[in-house]
mmCIF file of the protein (N, C-alpha, C, O) and its ligand, coordinates in Angstrom:
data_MODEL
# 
_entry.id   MODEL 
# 
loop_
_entity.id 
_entity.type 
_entity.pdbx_number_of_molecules 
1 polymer     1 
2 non-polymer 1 
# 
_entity_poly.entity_id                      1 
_entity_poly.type                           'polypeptide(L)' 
_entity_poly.nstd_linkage                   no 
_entity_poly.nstd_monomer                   no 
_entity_poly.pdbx_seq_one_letter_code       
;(UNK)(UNK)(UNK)(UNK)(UNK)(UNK)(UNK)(UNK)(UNK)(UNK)(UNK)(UNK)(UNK)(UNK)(UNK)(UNK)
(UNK)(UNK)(UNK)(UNK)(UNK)(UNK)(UNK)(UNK)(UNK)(UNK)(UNK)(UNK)(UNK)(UNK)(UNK)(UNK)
(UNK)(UNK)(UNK)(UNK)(UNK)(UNK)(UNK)(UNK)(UNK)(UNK)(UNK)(UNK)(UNK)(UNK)(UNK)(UNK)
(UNK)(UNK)(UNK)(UNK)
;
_entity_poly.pdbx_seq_one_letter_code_can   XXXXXXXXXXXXXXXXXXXXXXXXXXXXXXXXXXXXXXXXXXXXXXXXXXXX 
_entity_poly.pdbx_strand_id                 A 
# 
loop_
_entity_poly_seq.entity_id 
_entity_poly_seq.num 
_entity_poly_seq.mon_id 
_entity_poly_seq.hetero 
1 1  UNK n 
1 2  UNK n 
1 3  UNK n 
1 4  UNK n 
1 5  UNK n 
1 6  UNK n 
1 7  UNK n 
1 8  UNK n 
1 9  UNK n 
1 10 UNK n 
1 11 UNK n 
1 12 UNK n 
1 13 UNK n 
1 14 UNK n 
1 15 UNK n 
1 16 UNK n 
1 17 UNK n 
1 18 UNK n 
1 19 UNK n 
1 20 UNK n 
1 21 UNK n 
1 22 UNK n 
1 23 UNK n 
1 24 UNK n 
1 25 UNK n 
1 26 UNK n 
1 27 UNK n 
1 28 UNK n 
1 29 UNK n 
1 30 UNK n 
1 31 UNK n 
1 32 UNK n 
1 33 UNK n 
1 34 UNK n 
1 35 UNK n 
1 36 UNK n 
1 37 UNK n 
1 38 UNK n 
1 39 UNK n 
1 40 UNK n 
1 41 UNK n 
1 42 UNK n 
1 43 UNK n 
1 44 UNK n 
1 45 UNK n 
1 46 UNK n 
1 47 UNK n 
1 48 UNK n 
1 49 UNK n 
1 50 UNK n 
1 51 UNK n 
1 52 UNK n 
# 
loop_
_struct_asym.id 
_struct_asym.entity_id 
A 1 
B 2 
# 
loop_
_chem_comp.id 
_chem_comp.type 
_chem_comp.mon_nstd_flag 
CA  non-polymer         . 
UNK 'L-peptide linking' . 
# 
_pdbx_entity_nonpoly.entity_id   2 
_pdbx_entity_nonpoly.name        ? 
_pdbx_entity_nonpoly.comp_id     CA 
# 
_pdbx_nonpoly_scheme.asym_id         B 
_pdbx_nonpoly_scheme.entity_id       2 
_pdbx_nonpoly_scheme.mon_id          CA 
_pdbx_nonpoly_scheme.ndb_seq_num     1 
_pdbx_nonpoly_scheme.pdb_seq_num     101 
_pdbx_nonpoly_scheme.auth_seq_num    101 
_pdbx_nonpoly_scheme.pdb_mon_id      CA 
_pdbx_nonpoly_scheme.auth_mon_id     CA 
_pdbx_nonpoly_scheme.pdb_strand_id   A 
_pdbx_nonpoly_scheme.pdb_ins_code    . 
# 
loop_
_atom_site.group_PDB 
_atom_site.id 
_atom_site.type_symbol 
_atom_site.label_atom_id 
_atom_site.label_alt_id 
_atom_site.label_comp_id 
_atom_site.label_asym_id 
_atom_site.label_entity_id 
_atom_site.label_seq_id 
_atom_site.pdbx_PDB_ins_code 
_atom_site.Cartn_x 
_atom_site.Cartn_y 
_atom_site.Cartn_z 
_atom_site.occupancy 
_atom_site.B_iso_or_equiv 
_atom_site.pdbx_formal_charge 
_atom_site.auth_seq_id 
_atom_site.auth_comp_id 
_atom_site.auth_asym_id 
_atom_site.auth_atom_id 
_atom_site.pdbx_PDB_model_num 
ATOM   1   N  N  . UNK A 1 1  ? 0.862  -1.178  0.000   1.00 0.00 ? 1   UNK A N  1 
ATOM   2   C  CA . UNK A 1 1  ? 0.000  0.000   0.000   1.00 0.00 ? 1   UNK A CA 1 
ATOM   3   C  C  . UNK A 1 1  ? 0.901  1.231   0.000   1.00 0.00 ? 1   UNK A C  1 
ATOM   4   O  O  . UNK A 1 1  ? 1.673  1.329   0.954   1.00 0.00 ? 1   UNK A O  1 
ATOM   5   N  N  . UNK A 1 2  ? 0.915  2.199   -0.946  1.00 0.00 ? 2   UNK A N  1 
ATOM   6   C  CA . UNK A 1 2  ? 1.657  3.269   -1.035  1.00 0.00 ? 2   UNK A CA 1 
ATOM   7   C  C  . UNK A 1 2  ? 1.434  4.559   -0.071  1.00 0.00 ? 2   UNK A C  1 
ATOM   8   O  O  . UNK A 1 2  ? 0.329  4.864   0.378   1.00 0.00 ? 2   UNK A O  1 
ATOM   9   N  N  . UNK A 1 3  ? 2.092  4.952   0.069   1.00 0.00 ? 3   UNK A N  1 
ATOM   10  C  CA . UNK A 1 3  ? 1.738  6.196   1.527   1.00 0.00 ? 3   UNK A CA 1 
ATOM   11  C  C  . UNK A 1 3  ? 2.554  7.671   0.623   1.00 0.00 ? 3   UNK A C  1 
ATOM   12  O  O  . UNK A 1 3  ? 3.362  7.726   -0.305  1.00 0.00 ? 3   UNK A O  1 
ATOM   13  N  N  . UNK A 1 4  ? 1.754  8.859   1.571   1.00 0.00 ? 4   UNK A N  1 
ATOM   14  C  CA . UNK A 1 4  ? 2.292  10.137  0.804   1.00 0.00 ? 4   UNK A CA 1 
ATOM   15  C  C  . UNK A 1 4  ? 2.958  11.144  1.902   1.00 0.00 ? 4   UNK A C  1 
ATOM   16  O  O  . UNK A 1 4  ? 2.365  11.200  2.979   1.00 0.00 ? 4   UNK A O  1 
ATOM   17  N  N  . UNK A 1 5  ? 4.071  11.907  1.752   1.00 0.00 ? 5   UNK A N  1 
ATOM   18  C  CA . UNK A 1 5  ? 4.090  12.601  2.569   1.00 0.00 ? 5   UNK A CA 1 
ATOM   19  C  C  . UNK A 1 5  ? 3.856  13.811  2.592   1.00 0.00 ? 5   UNK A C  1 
ATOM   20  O  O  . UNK A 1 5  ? 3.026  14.207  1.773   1.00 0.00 ? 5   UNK A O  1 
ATOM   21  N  N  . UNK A 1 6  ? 4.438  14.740  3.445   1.00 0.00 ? 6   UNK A N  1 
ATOM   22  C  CA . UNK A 1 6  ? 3.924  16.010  2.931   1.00 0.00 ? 6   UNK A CA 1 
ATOM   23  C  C  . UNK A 1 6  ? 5.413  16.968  2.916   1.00 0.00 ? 6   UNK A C  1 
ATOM   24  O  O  . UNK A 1 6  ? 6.151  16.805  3.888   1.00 0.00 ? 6   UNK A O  1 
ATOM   25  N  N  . UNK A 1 7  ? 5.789  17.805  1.998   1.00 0.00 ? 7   UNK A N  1 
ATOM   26  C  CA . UNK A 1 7  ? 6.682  18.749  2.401   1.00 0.00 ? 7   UNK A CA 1 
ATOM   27  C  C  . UNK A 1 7  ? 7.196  19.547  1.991   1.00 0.00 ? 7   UNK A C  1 
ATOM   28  O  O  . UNK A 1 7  ? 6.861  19.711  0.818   1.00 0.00 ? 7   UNK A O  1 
ATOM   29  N  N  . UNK A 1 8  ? 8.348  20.644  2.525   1.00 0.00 ? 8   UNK A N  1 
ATOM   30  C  CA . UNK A 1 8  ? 7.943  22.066  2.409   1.00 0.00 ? 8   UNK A CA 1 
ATOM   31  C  C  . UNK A 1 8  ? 8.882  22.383  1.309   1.00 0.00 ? 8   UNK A C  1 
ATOM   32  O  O  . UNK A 1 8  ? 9.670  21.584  0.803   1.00 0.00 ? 8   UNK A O  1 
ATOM   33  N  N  . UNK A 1 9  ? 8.728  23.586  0.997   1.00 0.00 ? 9   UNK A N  1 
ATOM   34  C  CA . UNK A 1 9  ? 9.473  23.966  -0.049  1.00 0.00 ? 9   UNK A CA 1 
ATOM   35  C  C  . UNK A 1 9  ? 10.517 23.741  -0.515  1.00 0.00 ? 9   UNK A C  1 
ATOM   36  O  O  . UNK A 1 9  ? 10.425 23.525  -1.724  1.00 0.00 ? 9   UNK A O  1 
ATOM   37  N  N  . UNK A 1 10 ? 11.614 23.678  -0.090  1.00 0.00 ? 10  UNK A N  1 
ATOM   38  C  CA . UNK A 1 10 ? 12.576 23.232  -0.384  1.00 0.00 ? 10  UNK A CA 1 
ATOM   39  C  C  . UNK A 1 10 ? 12.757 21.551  -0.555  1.00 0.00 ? 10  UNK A C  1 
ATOM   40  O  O  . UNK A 1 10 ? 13.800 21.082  -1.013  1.00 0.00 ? 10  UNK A O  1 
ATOM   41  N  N  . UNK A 1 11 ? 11.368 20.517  -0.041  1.00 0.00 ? 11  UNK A N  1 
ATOM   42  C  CA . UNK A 1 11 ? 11.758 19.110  -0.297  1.00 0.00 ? 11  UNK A CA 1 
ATOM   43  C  C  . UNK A 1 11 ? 11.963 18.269  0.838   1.00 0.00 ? 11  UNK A C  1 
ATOM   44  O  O  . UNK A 1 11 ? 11.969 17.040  0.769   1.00 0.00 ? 11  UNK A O  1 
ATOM   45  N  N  . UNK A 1 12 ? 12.168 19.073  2.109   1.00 0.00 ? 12  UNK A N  1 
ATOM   46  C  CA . UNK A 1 12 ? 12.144 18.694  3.213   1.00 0.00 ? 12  UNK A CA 1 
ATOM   47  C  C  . UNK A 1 12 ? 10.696 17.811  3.754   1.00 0.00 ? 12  UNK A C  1 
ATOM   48  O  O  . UNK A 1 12 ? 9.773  18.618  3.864   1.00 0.00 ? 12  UNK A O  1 
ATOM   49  N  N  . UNK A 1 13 ? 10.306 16.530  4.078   1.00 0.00 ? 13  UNK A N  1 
ATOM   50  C  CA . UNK A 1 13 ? 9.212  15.896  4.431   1.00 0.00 ? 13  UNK A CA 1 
ATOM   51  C  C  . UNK A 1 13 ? 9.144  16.395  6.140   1.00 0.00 ? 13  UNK A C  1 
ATOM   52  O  O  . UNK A 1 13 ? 9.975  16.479  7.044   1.00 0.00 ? 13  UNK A O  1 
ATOM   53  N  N  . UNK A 1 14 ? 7.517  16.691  5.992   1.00 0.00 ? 14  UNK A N  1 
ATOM   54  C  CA . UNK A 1 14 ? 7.423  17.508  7.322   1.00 0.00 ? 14  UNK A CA 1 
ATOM   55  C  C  . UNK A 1 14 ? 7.280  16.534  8.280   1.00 0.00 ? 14  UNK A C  1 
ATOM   56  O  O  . UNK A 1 14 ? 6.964  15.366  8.057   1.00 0.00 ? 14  UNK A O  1 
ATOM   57  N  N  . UNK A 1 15 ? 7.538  17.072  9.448   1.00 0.00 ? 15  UNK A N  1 
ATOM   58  C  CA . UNK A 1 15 ? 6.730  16.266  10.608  1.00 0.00 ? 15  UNK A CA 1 
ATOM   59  C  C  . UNK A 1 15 ? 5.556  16.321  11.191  1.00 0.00 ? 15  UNK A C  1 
ATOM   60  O  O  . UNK A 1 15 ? 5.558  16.494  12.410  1.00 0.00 ? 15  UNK A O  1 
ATOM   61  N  N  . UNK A 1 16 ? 4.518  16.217  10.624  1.00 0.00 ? 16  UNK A N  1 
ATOM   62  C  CA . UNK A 1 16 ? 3.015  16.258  10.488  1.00 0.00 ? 16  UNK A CA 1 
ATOM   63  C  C  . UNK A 1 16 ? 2.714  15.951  12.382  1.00 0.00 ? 16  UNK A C  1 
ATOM   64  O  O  . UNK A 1 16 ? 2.469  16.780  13.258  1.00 0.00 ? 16  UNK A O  1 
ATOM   65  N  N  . UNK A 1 17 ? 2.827  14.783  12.460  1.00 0.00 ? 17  UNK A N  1 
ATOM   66  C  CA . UNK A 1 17 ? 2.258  14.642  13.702  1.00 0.00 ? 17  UNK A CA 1 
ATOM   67  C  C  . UNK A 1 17 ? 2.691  15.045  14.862  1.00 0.00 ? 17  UNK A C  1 
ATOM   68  O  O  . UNK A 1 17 ? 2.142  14.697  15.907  1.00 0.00 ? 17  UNK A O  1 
ATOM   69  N  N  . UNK A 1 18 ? 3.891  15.950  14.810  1.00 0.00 ? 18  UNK A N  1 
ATOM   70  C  CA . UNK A 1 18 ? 4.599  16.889  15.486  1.00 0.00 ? 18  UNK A CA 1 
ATOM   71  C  C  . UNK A 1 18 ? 5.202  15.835  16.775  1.00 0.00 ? 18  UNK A C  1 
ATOM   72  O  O  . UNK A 1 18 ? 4.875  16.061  17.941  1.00 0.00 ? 18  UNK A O  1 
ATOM   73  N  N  . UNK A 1 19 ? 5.880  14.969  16.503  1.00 0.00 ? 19  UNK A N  1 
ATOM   74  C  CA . UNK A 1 19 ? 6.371  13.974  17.757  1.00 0.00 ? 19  UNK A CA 1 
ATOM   75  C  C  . UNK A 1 19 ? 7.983  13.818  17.324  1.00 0.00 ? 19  UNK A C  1 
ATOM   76  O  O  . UNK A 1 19 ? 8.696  12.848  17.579  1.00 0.00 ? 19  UNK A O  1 
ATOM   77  N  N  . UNK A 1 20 ? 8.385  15.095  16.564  1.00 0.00 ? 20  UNK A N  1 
ATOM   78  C  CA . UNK A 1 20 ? 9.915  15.225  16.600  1.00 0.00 ? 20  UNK A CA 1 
ATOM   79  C  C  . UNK A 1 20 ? 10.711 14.473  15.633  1.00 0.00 ? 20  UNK A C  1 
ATOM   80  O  O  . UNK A 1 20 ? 11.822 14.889  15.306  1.00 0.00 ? 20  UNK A O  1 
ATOM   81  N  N  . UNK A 1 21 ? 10.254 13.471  15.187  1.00 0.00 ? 21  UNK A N  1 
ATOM   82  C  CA . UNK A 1 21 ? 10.158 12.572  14.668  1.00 0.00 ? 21  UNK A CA 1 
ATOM   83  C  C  . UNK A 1 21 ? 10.157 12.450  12.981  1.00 0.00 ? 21  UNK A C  1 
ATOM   84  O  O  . UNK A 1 21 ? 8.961  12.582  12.719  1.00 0.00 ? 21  UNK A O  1 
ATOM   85  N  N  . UNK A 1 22 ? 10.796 12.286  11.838  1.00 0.00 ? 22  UNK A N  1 
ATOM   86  C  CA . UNK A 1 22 ? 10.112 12.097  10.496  1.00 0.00 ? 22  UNK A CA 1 
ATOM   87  C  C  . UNK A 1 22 ? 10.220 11.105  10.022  1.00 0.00 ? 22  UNK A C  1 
ATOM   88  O  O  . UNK A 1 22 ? 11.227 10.793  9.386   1.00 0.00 ? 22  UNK A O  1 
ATOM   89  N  N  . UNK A 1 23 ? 8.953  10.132  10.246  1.00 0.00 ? 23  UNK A N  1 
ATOM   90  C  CA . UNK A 1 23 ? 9.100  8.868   9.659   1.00 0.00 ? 23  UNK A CA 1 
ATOM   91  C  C  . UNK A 1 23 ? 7.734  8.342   8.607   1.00 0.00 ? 23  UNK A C  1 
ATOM   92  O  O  . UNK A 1 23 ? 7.243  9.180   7.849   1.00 0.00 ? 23  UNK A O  1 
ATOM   93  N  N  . UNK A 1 24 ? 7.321  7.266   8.628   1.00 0.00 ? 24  UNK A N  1 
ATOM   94  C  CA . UNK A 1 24 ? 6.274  6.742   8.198   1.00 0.00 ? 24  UNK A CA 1 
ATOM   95  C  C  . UNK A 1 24 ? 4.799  7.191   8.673   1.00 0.00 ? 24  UNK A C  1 
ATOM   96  O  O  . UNK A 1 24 ? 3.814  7.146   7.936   1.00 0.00 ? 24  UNK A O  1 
ATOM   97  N  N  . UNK A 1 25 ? 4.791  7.719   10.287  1.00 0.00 ? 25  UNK A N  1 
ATOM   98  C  CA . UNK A 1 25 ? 3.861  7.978   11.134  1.00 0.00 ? 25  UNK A CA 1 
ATOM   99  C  C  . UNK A 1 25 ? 3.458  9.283   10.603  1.00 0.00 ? 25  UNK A C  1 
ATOM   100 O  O  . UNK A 1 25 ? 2.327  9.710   10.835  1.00 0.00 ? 25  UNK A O  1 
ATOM   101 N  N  . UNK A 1 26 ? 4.337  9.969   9.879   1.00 0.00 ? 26  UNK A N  1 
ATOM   102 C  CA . UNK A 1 26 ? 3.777  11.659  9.004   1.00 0.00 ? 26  UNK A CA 1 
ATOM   103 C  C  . UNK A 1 26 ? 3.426  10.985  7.720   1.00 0.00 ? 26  UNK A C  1 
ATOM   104 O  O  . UNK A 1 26 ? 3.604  11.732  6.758   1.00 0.00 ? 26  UNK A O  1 
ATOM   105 N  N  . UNK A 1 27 ? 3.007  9.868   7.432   1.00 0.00 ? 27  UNK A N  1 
ATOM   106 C  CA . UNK A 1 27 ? 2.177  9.719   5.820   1.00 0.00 ? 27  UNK A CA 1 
ATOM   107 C  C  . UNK A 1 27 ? 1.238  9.569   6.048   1.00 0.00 ? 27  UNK A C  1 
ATOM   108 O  O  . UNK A 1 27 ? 0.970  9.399   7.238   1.00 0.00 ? 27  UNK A O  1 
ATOM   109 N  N  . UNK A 1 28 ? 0.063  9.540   4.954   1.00 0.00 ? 28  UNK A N  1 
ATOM   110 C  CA . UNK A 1 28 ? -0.850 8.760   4.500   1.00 0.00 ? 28  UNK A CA 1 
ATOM   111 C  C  . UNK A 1 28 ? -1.058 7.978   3.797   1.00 0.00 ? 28  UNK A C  1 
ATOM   112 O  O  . UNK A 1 28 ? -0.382 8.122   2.778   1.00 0.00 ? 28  UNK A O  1 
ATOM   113 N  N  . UNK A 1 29 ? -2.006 6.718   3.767   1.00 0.00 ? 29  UNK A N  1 
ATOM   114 C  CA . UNK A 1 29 ? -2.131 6.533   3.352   1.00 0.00 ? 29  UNK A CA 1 
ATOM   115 C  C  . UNK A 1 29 ? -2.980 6.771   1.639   1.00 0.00 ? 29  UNK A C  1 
ATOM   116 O  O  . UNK A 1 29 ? -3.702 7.720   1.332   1.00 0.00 ? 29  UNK A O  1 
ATOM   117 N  N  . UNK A 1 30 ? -2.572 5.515   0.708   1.00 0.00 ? 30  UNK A N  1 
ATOM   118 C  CA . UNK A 1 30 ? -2.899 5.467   -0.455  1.00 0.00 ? 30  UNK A CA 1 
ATOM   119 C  C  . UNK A 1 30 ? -3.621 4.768   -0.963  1.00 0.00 ? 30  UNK A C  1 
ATOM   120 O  O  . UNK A 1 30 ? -3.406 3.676   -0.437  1.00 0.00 ? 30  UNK A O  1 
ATOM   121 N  N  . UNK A 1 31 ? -4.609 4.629   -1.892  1.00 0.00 ? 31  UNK A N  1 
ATOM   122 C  CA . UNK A 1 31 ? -5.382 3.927   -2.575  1.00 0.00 ? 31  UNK A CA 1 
ATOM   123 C  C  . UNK A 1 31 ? -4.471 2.707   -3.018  1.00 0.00 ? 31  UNK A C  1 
ATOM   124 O  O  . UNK A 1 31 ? -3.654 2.965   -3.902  1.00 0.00 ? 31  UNK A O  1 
ATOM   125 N  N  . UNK A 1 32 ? -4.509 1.114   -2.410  1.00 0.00 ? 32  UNK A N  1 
ATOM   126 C  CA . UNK A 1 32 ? -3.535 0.349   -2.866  1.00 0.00 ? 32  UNK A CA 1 
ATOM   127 C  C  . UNK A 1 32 ? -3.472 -0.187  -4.839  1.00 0.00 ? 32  UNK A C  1 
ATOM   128 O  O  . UNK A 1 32 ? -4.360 -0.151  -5.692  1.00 0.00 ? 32  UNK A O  1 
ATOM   129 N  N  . UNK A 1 33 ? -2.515 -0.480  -4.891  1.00 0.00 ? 33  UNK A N  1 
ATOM   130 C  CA . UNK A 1 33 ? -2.440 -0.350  -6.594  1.00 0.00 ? 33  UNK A CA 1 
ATOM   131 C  C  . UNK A 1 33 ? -2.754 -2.500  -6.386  1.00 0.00 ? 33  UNK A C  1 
ATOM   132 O  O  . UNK A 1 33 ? -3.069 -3.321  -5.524  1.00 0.00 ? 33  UNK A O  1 
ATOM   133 N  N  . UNK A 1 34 ? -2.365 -2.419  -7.909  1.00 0.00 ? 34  UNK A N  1 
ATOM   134 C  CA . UNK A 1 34 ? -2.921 -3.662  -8.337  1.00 0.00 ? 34  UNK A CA 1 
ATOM   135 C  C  . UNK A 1 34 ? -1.000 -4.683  -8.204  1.00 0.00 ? 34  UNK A C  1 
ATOM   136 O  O  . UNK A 1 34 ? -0.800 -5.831  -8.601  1.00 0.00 ? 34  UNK A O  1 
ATOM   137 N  N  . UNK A 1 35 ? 0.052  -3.741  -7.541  1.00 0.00 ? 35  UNK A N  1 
ATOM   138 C  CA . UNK A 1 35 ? 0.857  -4.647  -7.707  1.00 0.00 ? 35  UNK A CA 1 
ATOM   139 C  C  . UNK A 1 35 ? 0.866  -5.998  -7.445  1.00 0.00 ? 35  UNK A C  1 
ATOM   140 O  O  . UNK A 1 35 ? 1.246  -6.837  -8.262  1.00 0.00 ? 35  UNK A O  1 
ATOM   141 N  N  . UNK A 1 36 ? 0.329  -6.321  -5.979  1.00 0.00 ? 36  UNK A N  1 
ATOM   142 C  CA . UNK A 1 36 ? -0.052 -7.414  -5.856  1.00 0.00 ? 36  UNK A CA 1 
ATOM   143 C  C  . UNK A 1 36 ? -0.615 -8.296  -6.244  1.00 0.00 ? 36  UNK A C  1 
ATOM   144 O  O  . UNK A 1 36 ? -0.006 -9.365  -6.277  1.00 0.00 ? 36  UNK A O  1 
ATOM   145 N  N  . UNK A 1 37 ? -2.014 -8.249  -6.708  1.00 0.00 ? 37  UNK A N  1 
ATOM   146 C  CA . UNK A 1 37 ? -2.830 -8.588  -8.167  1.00 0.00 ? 37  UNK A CA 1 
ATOM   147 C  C  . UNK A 1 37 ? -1.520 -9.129  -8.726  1.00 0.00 ? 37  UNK A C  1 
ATOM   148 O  O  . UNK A 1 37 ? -0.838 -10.021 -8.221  1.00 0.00 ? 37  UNK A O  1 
ATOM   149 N  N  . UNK A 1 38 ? -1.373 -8.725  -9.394  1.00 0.00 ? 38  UNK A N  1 
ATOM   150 C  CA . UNK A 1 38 ? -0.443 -8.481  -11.228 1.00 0.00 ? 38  UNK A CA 1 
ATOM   151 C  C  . UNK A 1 38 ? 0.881  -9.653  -10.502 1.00 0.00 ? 38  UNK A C  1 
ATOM   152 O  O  . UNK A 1 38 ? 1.313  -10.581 -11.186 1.00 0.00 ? 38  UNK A O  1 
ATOM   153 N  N  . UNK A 1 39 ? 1.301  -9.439  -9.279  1.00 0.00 ? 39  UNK A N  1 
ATOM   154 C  CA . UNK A 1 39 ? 2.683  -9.863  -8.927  1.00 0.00 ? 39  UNK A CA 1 
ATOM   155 C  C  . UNK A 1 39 ? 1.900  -11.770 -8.877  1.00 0.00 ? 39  UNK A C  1 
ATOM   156 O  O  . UNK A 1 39 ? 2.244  -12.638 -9.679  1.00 0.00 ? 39  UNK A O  1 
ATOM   157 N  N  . UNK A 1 40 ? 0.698  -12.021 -7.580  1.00 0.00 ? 40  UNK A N  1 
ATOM   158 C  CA . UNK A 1 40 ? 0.022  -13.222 -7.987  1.00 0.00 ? 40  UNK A CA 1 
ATOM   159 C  C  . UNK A 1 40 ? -0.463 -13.883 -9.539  1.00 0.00 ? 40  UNK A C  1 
ATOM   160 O  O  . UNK A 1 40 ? -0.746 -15.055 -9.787  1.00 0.00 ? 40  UNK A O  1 
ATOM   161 N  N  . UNK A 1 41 ? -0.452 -12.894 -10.317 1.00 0.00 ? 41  UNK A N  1 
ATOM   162 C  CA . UNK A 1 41 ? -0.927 -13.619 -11.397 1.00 0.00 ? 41  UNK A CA 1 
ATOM   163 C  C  . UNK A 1 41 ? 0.188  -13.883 -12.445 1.00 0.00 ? 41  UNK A C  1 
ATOM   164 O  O  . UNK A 1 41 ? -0.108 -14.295 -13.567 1.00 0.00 ? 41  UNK A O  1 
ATOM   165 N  N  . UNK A 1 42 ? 1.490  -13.641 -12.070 1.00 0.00 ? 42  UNK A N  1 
ATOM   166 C  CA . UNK A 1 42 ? 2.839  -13.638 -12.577 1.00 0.00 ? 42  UNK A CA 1 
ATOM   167 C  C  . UNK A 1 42 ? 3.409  -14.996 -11.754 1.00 0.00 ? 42  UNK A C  1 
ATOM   168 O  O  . UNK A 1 42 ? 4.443  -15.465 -12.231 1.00 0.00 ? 42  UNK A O  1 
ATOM   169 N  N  . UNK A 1 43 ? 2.877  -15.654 -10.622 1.00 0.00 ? 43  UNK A N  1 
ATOM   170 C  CA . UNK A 1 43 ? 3.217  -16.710 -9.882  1.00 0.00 ? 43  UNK A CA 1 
ATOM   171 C  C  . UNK A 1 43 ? 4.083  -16.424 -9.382  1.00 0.00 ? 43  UNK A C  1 
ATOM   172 O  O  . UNK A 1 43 ? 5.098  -17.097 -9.559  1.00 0.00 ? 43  UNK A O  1 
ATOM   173 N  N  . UNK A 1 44 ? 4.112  -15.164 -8.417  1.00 0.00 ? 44  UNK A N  1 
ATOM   174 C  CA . UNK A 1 44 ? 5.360  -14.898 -7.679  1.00 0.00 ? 44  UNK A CA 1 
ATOM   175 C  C  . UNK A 1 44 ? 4.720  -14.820 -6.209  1.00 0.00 ? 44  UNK A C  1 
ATOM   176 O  O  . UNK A 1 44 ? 3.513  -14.969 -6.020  1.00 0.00 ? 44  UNK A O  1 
ATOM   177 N  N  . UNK A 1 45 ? 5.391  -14.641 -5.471  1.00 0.00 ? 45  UNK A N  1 
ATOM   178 C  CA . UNK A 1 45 ? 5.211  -15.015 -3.832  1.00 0.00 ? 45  UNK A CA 1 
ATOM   179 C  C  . UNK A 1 45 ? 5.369  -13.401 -3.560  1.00 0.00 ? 45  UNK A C  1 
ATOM   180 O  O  . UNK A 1 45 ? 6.161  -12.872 -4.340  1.00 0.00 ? 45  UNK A O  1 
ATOM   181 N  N  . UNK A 1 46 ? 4.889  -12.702 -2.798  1.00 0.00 ? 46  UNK A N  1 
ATOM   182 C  CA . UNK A 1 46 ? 4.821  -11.447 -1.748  1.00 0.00 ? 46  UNK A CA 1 
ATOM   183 C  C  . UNK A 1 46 ? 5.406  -11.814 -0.308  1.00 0.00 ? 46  UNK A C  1 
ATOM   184 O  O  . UNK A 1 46 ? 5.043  -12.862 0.226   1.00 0.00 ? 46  UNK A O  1 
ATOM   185 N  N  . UNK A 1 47 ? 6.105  -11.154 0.180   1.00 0.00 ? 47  UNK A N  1 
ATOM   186 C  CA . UNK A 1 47 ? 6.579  -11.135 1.115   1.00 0.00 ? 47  UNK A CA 1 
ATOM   187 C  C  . UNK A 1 47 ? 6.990  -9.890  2.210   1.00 0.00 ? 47  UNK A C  1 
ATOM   188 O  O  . UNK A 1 47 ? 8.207  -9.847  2.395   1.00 0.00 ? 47  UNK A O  1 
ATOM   189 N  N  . UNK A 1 48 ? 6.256  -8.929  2.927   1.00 0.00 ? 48  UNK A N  1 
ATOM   190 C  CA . UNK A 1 48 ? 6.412  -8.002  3.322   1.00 0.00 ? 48  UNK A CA 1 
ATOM   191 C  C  . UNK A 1 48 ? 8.031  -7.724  4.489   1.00 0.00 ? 48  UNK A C  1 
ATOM   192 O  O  . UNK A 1 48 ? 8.581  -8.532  5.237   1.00 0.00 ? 48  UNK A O  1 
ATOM   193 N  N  . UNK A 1 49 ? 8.315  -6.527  4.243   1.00 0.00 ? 49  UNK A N  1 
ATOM   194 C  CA . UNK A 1 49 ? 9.401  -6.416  5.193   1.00 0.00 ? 49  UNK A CA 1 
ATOM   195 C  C  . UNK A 1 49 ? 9.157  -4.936  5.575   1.00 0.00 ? 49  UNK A C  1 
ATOM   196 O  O  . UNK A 1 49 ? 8.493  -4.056  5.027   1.00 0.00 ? 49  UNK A O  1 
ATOM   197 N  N  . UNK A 1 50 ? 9.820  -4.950  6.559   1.00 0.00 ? 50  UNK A N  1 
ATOM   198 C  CA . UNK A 1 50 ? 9.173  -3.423  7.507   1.00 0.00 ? 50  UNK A CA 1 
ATOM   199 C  C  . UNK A 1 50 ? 11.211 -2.512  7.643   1.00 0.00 ? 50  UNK A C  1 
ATOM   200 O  O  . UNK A 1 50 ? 12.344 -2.990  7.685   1.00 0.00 ? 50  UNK A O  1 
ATOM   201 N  N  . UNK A 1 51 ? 10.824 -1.540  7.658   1.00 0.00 ? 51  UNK A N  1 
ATOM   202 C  CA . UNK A 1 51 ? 12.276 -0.605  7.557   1.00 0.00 ? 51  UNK A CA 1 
ATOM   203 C  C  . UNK A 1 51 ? 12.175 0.415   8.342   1.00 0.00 ? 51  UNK A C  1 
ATOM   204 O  O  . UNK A 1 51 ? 11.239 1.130   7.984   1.00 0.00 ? 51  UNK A O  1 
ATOM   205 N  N  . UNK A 1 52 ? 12.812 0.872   9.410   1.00 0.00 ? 52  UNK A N  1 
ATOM   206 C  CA . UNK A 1 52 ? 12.647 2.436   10.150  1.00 0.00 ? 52  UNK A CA 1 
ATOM   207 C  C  . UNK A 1 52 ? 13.818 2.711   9.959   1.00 0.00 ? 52  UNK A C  1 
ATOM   208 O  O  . UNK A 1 52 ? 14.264 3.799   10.323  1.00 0.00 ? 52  UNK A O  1 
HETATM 209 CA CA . CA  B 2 .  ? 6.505  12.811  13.128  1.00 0.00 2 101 CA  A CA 1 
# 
């Protein structure tokens, strides 16, 4: 599922939820795309991994 962030002029991603912090917790979410779809019907396996 794709997420968006937000940020300021120069390109800098803000810290939205103001906890000091700029990570994943300042996105939103996104309308999920069909990769998955498309990746199952290619007979490939999904496998999620998480990154901070
Ligand atoms: Ca934050």
């Amino acid at each position: 599922m794709p997420v968006k962030g937000s940020f300021d002029a120069a390109g800098k991603m803000l810290d939205v939820n103001g906890d000091g912090a700029v990570n994943y917790m300042d996105t939103t979410s996104q309308p999920a795309t069909t990769l998955i779809a498309d990746a199952h019907k290619a007979g490939l396996m999904i496998h999620p991994i998480f990154l901070s």
